[in-house]
C-alpha positions in Angstrom: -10.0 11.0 -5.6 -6.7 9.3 -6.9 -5.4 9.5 -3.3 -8.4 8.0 -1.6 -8.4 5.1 -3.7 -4.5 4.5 -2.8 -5.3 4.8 0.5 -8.0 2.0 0.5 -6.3 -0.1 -1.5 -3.1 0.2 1.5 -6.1 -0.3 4.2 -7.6 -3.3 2.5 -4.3 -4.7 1.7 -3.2 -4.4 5.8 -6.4 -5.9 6.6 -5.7 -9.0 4.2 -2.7 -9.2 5.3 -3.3 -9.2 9.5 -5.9 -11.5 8.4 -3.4 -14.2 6.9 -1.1 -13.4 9.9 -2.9 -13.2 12.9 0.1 -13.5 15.1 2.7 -12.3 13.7 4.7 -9.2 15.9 3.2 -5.6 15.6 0.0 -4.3 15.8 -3.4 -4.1 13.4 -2.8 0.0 13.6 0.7 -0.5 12.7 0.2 -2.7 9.5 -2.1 -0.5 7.8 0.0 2.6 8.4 2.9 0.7 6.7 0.4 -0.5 4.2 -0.9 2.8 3.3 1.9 4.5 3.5 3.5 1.8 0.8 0.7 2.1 -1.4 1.2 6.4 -1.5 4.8 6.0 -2.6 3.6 3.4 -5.3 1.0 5.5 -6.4 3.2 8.5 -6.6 5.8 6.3 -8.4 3.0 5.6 -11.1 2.0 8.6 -11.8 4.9 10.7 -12.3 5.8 7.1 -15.0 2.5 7.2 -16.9 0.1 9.8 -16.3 2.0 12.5 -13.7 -1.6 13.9 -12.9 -3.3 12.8 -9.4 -6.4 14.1 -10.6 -6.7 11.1 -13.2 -7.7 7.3 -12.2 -5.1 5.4 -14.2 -5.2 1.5 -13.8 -1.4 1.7 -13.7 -2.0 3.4 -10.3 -3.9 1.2 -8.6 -1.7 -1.8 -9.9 2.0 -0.2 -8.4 0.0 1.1 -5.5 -1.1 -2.7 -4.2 2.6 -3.9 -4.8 3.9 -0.3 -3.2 2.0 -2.0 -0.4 2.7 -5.5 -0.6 6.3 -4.6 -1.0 6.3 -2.1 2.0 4.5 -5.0 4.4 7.1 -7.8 3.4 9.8 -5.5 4.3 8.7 -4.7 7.7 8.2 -8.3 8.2 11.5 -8.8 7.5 13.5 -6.3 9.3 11.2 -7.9 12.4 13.1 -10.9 12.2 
């Protein structure tokens, strides 16, 4: 379930962020592979720091997942330019 909800939250933060920049290089298929991929490494970060079970919802997830992907999608952007 944990992984699921990391995934969405990497989908809905590619799609915010394709939305903000329409035109920027890559494709929409791209950006949420980067995005989801970011928020999985997050998520894995936070839970082997706080709760190191994937069964478990922990808010600390979810938090380090949308900045796994956030982080992962400004990085890309950058190494485009």
């Amino acid at each position: 379930m944990t992984l699921i909800m990391w995934i969405a939250i990497g989908v809905v933060a590619g799609c915010i962020k394709r939305m903000v920049f329409p035109g920027r290089p890559g494709g929409f298929v791209p950006t949420l592979v980067l995005a989801v991929i970011g928020a999985l490494i997050g998520g894995y970060i936070a839970t082997y720091f706080t709760t190191g079970d994937l069964a478990t919802l922990h808010p600390a997830g979810f938090g380090v997942a949308l900045l796994g992907s956030i982080l992962m999608l400004l990085v890309a952007a950058k190494l485009r330019n």
